[in-house]
DRENVEX-509780 format. One record per residue (C-alpha): residue in three letters; x, y, z; residue number from 1. Coordinates in nm, 2 decimals. Layout:
N
atom code=ala | east=X | north=Y | up=Z | pos=NUM
...
END
This chain:
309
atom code=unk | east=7.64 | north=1.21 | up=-1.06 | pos=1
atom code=unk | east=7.90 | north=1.47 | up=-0.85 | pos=2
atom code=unk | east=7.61 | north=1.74 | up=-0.92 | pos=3
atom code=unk | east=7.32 | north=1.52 | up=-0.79 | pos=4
atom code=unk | east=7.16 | north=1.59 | up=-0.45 | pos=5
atom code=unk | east=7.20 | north=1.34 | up=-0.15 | pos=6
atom code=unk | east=6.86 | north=1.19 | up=-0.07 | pos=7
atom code=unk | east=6.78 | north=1.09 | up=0.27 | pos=8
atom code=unk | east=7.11 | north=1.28 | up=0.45 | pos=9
atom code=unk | east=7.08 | north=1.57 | up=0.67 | pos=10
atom code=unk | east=7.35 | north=1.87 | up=0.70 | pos=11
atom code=unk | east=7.52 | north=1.85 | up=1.07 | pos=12
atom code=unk | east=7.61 | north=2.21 | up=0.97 | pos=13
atom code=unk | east=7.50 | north=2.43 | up=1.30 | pos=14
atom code=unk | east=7.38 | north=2.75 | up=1.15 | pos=15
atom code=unk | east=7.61 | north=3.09 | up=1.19 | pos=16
atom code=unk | east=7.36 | north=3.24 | up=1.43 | pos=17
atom code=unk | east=7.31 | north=2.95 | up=1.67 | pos=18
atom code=unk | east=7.65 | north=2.95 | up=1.81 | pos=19
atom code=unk | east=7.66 | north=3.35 | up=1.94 | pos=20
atom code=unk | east=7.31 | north=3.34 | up=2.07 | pos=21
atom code=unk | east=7.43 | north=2.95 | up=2.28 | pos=22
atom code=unk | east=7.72 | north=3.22 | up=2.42 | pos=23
atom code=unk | east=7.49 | north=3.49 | up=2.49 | pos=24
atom code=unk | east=7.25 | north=3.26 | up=2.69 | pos=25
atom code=unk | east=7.56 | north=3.12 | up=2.85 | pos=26
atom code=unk | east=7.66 | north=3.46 | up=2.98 | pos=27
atom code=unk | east=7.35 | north=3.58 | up=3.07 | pos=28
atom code=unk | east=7.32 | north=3.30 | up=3.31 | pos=29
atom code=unk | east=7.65 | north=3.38 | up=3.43 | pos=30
atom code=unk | east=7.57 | north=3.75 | up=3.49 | pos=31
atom code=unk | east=7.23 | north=3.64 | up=3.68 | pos=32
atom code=unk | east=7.45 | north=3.39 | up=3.90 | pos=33
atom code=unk | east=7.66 | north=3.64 | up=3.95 | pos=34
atom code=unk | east=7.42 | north=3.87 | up=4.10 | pos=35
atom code=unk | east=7.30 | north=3.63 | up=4.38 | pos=36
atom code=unk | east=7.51 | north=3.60 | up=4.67 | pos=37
atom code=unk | east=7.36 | north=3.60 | up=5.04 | pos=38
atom code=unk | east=7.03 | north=3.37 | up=5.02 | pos=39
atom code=unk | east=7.22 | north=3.15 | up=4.79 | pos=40
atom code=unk | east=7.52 | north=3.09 | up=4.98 | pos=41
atom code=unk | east=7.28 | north=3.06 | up=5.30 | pos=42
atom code=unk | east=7.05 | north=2.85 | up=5.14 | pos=43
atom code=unk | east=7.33 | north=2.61 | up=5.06 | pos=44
atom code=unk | east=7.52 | north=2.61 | up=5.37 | pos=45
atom code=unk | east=7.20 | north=2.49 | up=5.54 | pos=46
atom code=unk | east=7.27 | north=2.13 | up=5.37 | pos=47
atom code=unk | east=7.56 | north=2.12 | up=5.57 | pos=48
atom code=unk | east=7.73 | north=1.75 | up=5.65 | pos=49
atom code=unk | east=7.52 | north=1.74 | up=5.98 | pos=50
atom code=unk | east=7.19 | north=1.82 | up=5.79 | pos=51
atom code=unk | east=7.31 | north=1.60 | up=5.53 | pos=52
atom code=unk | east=7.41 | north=1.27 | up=5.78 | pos=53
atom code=unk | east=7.00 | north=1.35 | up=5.92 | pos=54
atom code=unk | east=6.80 | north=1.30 | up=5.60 | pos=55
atom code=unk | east=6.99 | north=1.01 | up=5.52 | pos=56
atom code=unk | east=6.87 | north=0.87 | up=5.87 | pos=57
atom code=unk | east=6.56 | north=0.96 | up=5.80 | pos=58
atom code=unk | east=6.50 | north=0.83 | up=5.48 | pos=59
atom code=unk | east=6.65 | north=0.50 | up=5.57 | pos=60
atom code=unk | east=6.39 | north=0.49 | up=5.81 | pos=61
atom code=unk | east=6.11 | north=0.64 | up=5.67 | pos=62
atom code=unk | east=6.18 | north=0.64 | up=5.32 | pos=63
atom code=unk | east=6.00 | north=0.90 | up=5.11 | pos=64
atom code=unk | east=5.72 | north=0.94 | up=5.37 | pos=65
atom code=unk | east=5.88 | north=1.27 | up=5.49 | pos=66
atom code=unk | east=5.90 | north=1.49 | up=5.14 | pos=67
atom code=unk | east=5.60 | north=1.68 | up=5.22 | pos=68
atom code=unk | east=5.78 | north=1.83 | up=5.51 | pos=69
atom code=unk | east=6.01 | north=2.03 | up=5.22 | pos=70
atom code=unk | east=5.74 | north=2.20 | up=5.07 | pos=71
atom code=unk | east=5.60 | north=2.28 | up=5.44 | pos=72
atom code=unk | east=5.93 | north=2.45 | up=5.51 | pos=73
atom code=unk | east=5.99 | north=2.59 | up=5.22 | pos=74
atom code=unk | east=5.79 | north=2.93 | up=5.31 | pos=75
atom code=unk | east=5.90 | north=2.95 | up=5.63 | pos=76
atom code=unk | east=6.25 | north=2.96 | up=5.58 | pos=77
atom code=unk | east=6.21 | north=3.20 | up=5.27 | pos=78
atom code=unk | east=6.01 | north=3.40 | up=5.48 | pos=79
atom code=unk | east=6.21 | north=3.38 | up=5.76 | pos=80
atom code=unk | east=6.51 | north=3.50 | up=5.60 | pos=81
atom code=unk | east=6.38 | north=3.73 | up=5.39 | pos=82
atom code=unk | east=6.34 | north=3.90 | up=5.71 | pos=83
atom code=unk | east=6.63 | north=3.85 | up=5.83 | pos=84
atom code=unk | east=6.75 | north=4.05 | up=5.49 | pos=85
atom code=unk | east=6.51 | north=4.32 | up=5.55 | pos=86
atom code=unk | east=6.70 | north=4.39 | up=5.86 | pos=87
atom code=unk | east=7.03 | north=4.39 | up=5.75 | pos=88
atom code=unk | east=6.96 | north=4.61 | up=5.47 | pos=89
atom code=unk | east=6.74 | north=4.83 | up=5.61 | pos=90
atom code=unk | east=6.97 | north=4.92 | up=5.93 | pos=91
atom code=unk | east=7.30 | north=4.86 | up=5.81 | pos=92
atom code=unk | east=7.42 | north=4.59 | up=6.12 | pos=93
atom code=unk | east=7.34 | north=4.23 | up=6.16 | pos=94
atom code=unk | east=7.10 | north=4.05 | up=6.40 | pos=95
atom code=unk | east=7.31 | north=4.05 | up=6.70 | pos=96
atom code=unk | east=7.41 | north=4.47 | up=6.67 | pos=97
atom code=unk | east=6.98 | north=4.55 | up=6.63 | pos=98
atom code=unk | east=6.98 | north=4.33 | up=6.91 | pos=99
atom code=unk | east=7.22 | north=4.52 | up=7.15 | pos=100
atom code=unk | east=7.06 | north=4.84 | up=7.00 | pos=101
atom code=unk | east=6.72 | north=4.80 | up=7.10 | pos=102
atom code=unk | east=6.74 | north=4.60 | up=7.42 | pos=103
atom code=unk | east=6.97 | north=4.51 | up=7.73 | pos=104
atom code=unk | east=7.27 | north=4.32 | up=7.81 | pos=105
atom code=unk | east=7.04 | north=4.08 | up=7.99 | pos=106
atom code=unk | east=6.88 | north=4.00 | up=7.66 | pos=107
atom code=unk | east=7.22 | north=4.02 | up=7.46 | pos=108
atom code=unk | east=7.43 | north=3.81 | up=7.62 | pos=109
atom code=unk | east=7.20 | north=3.50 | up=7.67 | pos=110
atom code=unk | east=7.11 | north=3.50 | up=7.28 | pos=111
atom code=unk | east=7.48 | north=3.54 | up=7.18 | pos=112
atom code=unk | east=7.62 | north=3.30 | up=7.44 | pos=113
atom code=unk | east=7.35 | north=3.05 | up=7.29 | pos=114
atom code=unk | east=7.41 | north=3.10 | up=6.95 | pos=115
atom code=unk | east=7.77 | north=3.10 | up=6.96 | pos=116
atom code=unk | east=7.74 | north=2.73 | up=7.16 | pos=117
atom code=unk | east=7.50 | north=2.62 | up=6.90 | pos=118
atom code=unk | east=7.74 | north=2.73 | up=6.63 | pos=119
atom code=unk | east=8.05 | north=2.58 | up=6.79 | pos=120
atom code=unk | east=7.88 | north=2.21 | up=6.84 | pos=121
atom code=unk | east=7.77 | north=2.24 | up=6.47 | pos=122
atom code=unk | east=8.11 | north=2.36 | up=6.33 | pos=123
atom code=unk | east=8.23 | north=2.07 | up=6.54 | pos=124
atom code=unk | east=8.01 | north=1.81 | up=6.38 | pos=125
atom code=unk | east=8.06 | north=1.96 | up=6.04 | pos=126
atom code=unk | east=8.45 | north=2.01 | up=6.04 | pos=127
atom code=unk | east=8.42 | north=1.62 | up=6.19 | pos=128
atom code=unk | east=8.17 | north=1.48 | up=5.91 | pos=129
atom code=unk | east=8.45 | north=1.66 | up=5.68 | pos=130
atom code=unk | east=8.72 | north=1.48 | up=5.81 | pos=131
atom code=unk | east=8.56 | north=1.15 | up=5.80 | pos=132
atom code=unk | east=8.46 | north=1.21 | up=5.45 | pos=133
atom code=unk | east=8.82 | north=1.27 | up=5.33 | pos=134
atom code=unk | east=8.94 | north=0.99 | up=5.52 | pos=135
atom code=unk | east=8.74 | north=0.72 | up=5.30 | pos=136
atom code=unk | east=8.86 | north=0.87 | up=4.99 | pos=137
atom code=unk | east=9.22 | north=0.89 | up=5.06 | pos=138
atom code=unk | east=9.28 | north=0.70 | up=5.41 | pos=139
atom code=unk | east=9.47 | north=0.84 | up=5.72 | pos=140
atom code=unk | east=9.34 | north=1.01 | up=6.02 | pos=141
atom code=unk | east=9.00 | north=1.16 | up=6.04 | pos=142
atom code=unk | east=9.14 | north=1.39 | up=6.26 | pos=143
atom code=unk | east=9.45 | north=1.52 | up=6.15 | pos=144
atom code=unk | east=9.18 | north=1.59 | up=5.83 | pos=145
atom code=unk | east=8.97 | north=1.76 | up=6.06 | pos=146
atom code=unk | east=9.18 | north=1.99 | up=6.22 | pos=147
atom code=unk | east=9.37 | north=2.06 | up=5.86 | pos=148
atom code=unk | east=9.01 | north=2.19 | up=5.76 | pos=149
atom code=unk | east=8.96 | north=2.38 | up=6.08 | pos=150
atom code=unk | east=9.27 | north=2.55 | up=5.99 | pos=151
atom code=unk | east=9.18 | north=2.66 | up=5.65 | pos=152
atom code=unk | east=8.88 | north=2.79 | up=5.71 | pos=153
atom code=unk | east=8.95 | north=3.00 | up=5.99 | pos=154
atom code=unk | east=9.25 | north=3.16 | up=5.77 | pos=155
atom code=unk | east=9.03 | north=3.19 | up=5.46 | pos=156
atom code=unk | east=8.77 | north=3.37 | up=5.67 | pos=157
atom code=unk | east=9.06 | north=3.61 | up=5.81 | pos=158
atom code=unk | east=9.28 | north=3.63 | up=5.55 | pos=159
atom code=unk | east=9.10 | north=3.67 | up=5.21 | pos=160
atom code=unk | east=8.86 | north=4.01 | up=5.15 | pos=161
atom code=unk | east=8.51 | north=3.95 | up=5.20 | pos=162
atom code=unk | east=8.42 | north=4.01 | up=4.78 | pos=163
atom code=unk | east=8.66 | north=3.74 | up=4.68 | pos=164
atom code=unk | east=8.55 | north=3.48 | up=4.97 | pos=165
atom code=unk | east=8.20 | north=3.54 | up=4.90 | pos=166
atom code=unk | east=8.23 | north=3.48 | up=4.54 | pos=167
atom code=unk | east=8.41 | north=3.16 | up=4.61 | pos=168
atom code=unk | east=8.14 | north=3.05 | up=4.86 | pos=169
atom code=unk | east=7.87 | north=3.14 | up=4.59 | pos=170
atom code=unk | east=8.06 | north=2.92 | up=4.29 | pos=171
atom code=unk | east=8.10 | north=2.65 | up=4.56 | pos=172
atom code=unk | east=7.75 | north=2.62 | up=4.58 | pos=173
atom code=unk | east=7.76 | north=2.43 | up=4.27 | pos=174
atom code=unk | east=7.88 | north=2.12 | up=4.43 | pos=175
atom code=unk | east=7.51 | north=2.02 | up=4.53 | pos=176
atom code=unk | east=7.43 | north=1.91 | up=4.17 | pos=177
atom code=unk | east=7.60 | north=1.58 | up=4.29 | pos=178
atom code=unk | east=7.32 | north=1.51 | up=4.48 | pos=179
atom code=unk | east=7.11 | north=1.53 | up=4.16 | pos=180
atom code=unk | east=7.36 | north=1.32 | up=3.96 | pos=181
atom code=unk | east=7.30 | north=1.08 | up=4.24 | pos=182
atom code=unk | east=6.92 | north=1.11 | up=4.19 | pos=183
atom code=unk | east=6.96 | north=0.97 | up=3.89 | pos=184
atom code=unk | east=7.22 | north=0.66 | up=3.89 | pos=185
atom code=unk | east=7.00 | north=0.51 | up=4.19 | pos=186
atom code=unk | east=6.72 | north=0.60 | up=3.93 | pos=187
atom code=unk | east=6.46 | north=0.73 | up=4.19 | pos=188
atom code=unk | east=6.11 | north=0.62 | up=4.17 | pos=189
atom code=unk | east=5.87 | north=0.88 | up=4.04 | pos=190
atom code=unk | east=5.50 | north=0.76 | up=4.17 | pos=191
atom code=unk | east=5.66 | north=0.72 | up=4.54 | pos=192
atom code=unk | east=5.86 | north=1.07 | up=4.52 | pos=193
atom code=unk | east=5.51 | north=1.27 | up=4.42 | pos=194
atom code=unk | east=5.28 | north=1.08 | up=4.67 | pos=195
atom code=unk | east=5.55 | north=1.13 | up=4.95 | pos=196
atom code=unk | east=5.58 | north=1.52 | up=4.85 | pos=197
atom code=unk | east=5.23 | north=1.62 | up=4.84 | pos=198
atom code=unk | east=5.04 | north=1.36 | up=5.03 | pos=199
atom code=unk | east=5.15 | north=1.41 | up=5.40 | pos=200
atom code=unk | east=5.16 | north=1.08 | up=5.56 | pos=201
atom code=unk | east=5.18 | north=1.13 | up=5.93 | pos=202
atom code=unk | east=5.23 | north=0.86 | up=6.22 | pos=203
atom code=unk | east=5.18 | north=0.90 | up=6.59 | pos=204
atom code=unk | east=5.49 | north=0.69 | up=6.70 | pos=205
atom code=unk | east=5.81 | north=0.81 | up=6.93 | pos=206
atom code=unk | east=6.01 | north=0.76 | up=6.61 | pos=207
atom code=unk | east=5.85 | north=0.95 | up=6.38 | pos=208
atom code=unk | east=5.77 | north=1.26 | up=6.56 | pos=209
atom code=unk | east=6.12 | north=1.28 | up=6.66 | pos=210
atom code=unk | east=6.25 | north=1.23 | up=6.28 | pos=211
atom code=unk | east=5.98 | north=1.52 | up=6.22 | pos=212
atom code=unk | east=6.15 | north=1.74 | up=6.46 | pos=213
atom code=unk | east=6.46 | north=1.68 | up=6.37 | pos=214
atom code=unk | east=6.38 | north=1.78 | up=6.00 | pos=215
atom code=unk | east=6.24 | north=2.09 | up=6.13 | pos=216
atom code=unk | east=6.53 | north=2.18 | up=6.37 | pos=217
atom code=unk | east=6.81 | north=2.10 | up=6.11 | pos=218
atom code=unk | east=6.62 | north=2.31 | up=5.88 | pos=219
atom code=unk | east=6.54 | north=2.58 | up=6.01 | pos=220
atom code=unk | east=6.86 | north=2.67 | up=6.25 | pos=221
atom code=unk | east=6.92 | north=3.03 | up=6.42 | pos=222
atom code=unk | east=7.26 | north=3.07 | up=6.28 | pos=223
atom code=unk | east=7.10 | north=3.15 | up=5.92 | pos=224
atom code=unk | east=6.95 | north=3.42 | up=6.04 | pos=225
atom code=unk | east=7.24 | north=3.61 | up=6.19 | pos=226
atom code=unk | east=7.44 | north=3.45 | up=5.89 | pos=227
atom code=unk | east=7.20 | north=3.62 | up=5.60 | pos=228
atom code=unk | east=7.18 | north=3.98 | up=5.77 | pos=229
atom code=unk | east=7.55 | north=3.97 | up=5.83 | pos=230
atom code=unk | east=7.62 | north=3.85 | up=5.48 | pos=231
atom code=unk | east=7.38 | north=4.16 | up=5.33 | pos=232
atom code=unk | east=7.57 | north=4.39 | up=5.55 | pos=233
atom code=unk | east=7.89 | north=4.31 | up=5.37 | pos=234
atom code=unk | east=7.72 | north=4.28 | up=5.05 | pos=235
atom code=unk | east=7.56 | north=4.67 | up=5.13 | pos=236
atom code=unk | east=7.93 | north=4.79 | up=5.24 | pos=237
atom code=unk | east=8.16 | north=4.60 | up=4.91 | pos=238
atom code=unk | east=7.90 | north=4.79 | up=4.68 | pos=239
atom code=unk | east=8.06 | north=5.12 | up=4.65 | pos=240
atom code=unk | east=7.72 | north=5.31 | up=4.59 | pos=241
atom code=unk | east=7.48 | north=5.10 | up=4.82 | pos=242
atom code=unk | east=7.37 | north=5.27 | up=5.15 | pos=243
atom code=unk | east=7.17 | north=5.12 | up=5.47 | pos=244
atom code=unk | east=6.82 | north=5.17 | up=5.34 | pos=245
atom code=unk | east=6.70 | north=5.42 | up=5.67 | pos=246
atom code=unk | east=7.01 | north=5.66 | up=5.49 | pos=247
atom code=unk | east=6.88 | north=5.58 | up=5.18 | pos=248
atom code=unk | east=6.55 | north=5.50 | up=5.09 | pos=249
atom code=unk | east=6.57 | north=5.60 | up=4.72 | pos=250
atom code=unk | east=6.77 | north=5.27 | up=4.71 | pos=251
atom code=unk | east=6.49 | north=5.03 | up=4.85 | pos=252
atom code=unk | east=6.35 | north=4.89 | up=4.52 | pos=253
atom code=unk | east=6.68 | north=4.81 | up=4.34 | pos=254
atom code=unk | east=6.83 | north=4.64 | up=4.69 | pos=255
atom code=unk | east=6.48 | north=4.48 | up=4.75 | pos=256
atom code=unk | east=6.42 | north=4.32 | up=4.45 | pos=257
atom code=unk | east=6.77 | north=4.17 | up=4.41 | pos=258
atom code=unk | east=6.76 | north=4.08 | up=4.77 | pos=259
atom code=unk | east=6.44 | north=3.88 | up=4.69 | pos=260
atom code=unk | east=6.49 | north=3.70 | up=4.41 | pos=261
atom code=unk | east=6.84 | north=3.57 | up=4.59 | pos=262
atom code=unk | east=6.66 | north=3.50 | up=4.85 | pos=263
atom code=unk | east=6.36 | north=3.30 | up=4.75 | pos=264
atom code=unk | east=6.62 | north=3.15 | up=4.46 | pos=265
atom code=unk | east=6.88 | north=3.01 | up=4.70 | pos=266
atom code=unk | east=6.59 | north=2.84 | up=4.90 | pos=267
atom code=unk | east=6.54 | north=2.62 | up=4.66 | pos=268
atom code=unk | east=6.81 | north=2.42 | up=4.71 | pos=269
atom code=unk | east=6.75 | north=2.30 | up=5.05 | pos=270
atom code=unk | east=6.33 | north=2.30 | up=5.06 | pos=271
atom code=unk | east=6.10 | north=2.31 | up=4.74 | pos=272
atom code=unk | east=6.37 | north=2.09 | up=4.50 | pos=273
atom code=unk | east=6.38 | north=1.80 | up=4.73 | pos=274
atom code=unk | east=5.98 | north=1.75 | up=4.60 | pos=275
atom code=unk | east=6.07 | north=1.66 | up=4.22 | pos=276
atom code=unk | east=6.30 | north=1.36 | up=4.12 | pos=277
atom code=unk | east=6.53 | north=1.58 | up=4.05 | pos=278
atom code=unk | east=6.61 | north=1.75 | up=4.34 | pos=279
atom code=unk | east=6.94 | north=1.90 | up=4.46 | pos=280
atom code=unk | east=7.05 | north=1.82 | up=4.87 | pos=281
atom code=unk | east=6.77 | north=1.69 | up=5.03 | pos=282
atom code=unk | east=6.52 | north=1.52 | up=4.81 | pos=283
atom code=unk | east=6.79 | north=1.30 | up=4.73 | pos=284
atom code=unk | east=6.96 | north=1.26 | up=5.05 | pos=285
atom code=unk | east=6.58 | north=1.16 | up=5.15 | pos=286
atom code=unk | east=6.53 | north=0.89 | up=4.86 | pos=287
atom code=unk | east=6.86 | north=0.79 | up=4.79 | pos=288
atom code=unk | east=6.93 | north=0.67 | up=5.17 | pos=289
atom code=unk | east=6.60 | north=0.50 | up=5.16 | pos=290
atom code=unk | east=6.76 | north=0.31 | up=4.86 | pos=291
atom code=unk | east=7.07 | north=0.26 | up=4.90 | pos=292
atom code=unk | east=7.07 | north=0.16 | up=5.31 | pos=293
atom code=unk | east=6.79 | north=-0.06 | up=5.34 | pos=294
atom code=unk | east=6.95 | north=-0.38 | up=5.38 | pos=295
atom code=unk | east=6.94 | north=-0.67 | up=5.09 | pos=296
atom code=unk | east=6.66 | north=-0.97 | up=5.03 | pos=297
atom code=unk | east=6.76 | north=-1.26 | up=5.23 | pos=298
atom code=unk | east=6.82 | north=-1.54 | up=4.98 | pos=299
atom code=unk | east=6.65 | north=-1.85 | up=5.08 | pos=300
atom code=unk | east=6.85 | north=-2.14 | up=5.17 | pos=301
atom code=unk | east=6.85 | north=-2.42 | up=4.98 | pos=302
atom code=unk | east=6.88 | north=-2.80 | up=5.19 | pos=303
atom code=unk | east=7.13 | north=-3.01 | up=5.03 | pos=304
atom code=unk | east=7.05 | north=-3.39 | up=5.12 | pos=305
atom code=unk | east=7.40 | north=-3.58 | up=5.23 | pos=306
atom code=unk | east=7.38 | north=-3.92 | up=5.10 | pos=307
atom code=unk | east=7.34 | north=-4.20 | up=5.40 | pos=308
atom code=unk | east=7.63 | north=-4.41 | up=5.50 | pos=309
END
């Protein structure tokens, strides 16, 4: 009976080889994350707490009506940036130093002072959305958070080299997949999610064509491009044997192609994933508000007869 074979049991033994190749997977996937660095980060800091606070808006209002705009975008912001890339790779110096190369103060200036007030009211709503956020988890004051955050950053940005902040900023990035976890507790519907992604629905109404240009001006924000050119800059100078590709042209399909793919990569997260139910920032910020802030059913009242004197 000891020597006879178990019918109808299986053997939970995982087989020798199966655990090495789960680890070499695991690290291959490291080693490609690893390799990413400006589109992804940029890509991810476009789903900032202000972009964040106007897709839930939006899909409160509108629901999933608006997901086509993500796949509309999606292109234009890869392409976009990929530009943006191509310049700081190419010449060595970000946006604003082509910019004071190639034309005059009177053109400089005006750009910079813009971008640097459109920078400084974002930080401000960020750095504020921040503070808020902490303040429902743990209580206090919204601004003392606030300013504590304004403080870190700014000596994280001085303080710590560029190679070490950057990787941090990348492995940050990793955060977003809450908004997918979130996609699925509120257990998003499919049918409405495809129809709202690839069937533009349009209406001709104040509302709407403002929610539709605030979409496209929260996603597609100036400050990305300087950011991505100055990030591939840095990236260019850490690299000990990358060169600006005008020095260097011999370099152009190695820096190109790894340029690209983190580029058109770390786009994902703010456009094309928001189409599929399991998207990371947007899609869900889009759905989920629709969900979770449209107010309850009214219960109807029920009429309770007093008894006559």
């Amino acid at each position: 009976m000891a020597n006879e074979p178990l019918i109808g049991r299986t053997s939970s033994t995982v087989s020798p080889s199966a655990a090495p190749q789960r680890f070499i997977l695991i690290s291959k996937l490291f080693r490609g994350i690893g390799k990413l660095g400006p589109g992804i980060v940029t890509g991810a800091s476009d789903d900032d707490p202000s972009g964040i606070a106007t897709y839930s808006q939006i899909g409160a209002q509108f629901g999933f009506a608006m997901l086509w705009t993500m796949l509309l975008t999606y292109p234009l912001m890869a392409g976009i940036q990929e530009i943006s890339a191509w310049i700081g790779r190419v010449t060595g110096v970000g946006l604003a130093g082509n910019i004071r190369r190639h034309y005059s103060p009177m053109v400089l200036y005006p750009l910079v002072a813009l971008l640097m007030i459109a920078n400084i009211i974002n930080l401000g709503a960020d750095i504020g959305a921040m503070g808020s956020a902490l303040k429902l988890l743990l209580g206090g004051s919204a601004l003392f958070y606030s300013i504590e955050f304004g403080i870190i950053s700014v000596i994280a940005a001085i303080f710590v080299p560029y190679r070490r902040y950057a990787q941090l900023l990348k492995w940050a990035t990793l955060v977003l997949f809450v908004y997918v976890a979130t996609a699925l507790v509120v257990h998003v519907p499919l049918k409405p999610v495809l129809k709202g992604t690839f069937i533009p629905t349009i209406y001709f109404s104040n509302s709407y064509l403002t929610a539709l240009m605030a979409v496209f001006g929260t996603t597609i924000s100036p400050y990305l491009f300087f950011w991505q050119a100055s990030q591939e800059v840095e990236e260019q100078k850490a690299a000990p044997d990358e060169k600006p590709l005008k020095f260097a042209p011999e370099q152009a399909s190695a820096q190109l192609a790894t340029m690209r793919a983190d580029t058109y990569l770390g786009w994902h997260f703010p456009t094309l994933l928001p189409s599929s139910s399991s998207s990371i920032p947007r899609p869900c910020c889009i759905p989920t508000a629709s969900l979770t802030f449209r107010p309850a059913p009214r219960r109807p009242r029920r009429c309770v007869r007093l008894p006559e004197n």
